[in-house]
C-alpha positions as CSV (number, residue, x, y, z in Angstrom):
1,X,-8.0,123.1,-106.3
2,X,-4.7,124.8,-105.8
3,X,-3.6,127.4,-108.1
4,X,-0.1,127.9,-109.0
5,X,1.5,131.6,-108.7
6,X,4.4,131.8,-110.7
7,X,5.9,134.8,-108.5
8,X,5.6,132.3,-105.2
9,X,7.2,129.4,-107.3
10,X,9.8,131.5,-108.6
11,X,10.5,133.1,-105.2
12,X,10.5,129.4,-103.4
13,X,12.7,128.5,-106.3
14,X,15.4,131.0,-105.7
15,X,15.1,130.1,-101.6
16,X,15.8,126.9,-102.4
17,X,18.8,127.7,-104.4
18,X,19.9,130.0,-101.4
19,X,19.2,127.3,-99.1
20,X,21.8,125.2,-101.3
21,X,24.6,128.1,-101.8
22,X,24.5,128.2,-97.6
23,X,24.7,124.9,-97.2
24,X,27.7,124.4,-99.9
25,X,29.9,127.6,-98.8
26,X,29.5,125.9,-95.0
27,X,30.7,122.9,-96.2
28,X,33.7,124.4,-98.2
29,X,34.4,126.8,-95.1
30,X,35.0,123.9,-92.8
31,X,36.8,121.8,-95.0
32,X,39.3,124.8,-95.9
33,X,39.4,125.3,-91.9
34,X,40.7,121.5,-91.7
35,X,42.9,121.8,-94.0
36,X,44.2,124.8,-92.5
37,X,44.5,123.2,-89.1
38,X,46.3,119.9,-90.8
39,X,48.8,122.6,-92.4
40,X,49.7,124.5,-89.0
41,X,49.5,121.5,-87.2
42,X,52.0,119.3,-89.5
43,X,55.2,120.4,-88.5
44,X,54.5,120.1,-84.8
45,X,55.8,116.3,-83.3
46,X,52.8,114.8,-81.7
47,X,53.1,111.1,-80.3
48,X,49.7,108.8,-80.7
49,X,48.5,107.6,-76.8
50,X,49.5,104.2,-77.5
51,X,53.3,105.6,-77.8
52,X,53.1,107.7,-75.2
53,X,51.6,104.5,-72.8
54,X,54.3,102.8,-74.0
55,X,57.2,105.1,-73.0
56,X,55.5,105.4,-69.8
57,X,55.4,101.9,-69.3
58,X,59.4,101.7,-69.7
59,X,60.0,104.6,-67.4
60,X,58.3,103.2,-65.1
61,X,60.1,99.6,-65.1
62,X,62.9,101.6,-65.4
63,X,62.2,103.4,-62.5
64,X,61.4,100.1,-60.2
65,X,64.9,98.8,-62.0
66,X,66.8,101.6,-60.5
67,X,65.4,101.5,-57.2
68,X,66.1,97.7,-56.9
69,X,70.0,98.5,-57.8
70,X,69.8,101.4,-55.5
71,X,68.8,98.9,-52.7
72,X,71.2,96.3,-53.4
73,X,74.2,98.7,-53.8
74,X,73.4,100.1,-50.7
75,X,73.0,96.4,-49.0
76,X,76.8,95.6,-50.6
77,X,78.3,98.5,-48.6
78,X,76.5,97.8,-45.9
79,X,78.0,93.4,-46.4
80,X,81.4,95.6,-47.1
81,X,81.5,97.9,-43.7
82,X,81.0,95.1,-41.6
């Protein structure tokens, strides 16, 4: 048979109120520190990957586009010096 203290029940009690507060004012912390770090972050342009792949993408065409017109000019002067 188990007998009940009321000072360890009362003392178990308010640890397990404690253990509650903690876990709460951690949870509020971090959210605050999000929203912090949304706030300081917001007025900074950041491009998503997929735009930033894309604009890659058309440099690098671009890129091949301008060396193939750079070969071809240079193949006309070479028709014209003839």
């Amino acid at each position: 048979m188990q007998s009940e203290n009321p000072l360890i029940a009362d003392l178990v009690k308010v640890a397990n109120s404690a253990a509650g507060t903690l876990a709460g004012m951690t949870r509020e912390a971090r959210e605050g520190a999000r929203e912090r770090m949304k706030e300081a972050l917001g007025g900074l342009d950041f491009v998503s990957r997929e735009e930033f792949d894309a604009v890659k993408d058309m440099a690098a065409k671009a890129r091949e586009q301008a060396e193939a017109l750079a070969a071809r000019v240079a193949a006309l002067e070479a028709r014209l010096e003839k």
